[in-house]
C-alpha positions, -999 to +999 in steps of 0.1 A: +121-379+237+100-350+242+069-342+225+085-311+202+111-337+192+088-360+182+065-334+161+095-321+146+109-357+134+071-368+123+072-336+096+105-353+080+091-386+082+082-392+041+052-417+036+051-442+045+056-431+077+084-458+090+088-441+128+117-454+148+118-472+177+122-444+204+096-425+186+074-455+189+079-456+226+071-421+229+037-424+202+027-453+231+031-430+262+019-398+249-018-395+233-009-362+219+016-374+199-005-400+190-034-386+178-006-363+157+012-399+143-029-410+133-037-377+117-001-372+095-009-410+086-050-403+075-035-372+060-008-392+043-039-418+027-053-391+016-029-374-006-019-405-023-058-409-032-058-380-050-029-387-066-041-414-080-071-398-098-064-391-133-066-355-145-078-352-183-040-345-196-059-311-218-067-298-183-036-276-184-041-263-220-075-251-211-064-231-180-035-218-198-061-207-229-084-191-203-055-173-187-039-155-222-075-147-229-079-109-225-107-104-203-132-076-216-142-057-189-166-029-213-157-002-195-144+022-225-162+055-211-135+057-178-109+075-201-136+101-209-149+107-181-118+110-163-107+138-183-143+155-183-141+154-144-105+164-141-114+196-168-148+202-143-125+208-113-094+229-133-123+252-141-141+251-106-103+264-093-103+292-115-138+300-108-133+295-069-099+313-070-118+346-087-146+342-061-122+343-033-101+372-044-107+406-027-131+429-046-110+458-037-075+463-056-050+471-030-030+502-037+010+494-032+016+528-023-007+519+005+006+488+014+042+504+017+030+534+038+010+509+065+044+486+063+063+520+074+037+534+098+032+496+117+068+496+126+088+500+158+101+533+147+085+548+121+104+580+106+137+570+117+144+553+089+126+577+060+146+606+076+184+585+077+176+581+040+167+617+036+202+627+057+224+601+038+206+611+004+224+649+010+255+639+023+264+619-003+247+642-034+277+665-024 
């Protein structure tokens, strides 16, 4: 038996822990394995001790009673204050947004003529819409 096996077969064991004989071979060869057989057996002890310790039987309706209980934290003001902070920075946008703007309106007659001028081949296309304009007035 190897050491896994016997680890694995100790965690299935319920208590009391009745080992078989091959595991009790292995237990007497292998310290590890027994130290882990005198721990899960201490461990074991244990548990049953404090399951023998009677619990006031009103335990569970005072948790449950301190559970349903609303807990009052007194923090009404968050709701106001959300809403005055989120008001503070809708108007610091706008503010900011009128700061940033140009102070100089920009003409769109202006804006068309540098559009025309800043292209590859500026008058071409003024002048085929001049030529088509006539030849199809007629």
């Amino acid at each position: 038996m190897t050491c896994n096996e016997f680890t694995n077969r100790l965690a299935s064991l319920k208590y009391p822990l009745e080992i078989s004989p091959e595991m009790k071979r292995h237990q007497e060869t292998c310290p590890q394995c027994a130290l882990a057989y005198n721990n899960a057996v201490m461990l074991m002890q244990y548990i049953s001790e404090e399951k023998a310790v009677k619990v006031s039987p009103f335990l569970k309706t005072r948790v449950a009673a301190k559970l349903d209980k609303p807990v009052n934290t007194g923090w009404y003001a968050r709701p106001a204050i959300l809403s005055v902070v989120s008001v503070i920075v809708f108007i610091f946008g706008i503010v900011s947004a009128n700061l940033l703007e140009s102070p100089e309106k920009i003409n769109p007659m202006e804006s068309i003529a540098s559009d025309y001028y800043f292209q590859d081949n500026y008058g071409t296309q003024l002048e085929e819409i001049w030529f088509n304009a006539n030849y199809y007035e007629e």
